[in-house]
N, C-alpha and C positions, 0 to 999 in steps of 0.2 A: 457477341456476334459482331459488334462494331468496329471493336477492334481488331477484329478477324480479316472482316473487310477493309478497313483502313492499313492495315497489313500488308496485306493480299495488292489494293492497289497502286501502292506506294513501290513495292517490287517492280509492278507492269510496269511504272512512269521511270524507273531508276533502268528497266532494260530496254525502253522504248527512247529513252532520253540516248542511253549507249548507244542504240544502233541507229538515230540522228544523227549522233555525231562523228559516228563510223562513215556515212553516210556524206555527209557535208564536208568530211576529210577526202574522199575516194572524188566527189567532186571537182574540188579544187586542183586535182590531183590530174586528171580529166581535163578542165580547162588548160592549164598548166603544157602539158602534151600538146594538144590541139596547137597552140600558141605556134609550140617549137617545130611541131609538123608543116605549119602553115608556113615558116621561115625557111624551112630547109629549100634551098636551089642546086639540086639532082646537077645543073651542068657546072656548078662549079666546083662539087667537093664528090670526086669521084672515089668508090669506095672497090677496089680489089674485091674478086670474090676469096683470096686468099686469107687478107684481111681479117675476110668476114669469118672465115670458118678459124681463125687465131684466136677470136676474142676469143673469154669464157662466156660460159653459162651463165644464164640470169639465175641470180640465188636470190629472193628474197628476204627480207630484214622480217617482216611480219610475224608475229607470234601469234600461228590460228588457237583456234578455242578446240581443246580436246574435251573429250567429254563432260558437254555443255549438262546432261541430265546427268547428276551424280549425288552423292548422297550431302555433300559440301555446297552442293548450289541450291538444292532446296531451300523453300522459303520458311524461315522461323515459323510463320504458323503452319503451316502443313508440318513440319515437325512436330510441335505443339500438340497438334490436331492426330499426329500416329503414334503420340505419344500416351495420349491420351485414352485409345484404342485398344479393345482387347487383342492378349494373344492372338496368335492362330490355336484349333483345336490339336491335342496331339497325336494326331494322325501318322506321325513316322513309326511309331509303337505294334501298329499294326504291318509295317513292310514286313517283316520277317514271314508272316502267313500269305503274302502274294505270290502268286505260279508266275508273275512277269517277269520279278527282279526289283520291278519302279516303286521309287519311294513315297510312301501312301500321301505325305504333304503334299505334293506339287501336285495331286491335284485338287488339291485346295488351293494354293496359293504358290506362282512358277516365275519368278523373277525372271529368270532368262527365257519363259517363253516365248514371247516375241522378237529376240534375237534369233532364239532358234527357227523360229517362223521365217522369219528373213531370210535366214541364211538356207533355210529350206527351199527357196522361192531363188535365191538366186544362182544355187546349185542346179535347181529345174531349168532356168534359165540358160545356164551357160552348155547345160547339155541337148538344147533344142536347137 
């Protein structure tokens, strides 16, 4: 169990420590700006709106985080720990006998339930 926990909170410190330094980078980043806005003098460097509509588009260099909950970012012991774990019962065995169609596991166990919940919620949404 100790090492479970010793584990467990070495992950938080390892993704608490990353989004620190996420953090104290966007900063500097932040100061950085500030500086150069504080310098800029409007009556000397006068900017076309023709200019302005030439530049391109801001793209970002940034590589976001895609799917942050996945089976590859899970923590070794929660692996461990489903590993460890029985089965699900086999319940798909019995769909053929359901008048719904649905397959008898999910509702025992629905990985994309709550995706589907979401996306239920936001379909209700956009048509309100």
């Amino acid at each position: 169990m100790g090492k479970h926990a010793e584990d467990i909170f070495g992950e938080l410190f390892h993704e608490a420590n990353a989004f620190y330094l996420r953090a104290n980078s966007l900063q500097d980043r932040i100061d950085r700006l500030a500086v150069k806005v504080t310098q800029l003098d409007s009556t000397v460097e006068e900017v076309s709106l023709q200019d302005i509509n030439m530049r391109k588009a801001f793209k970002s260099s940034t590589v976001q985080d895609q799917q942050v909950v996945s089976k590859s970012s899970v923590p070794i012991p929660v692996k461990e720990m489903h590993g460890l774990s029985d089965p699900p019962p086999p319940l798909n065995i019995l769909s053929p006998y359901r008048d719904d169609n649905k397959d008898g596991l999910k509702f025992y166990t629905d990985p994309s339930y709550f995706f589907d919940l979401w996306k239920e919620k936001m379909l209700q949404d956009t048509e309100d």
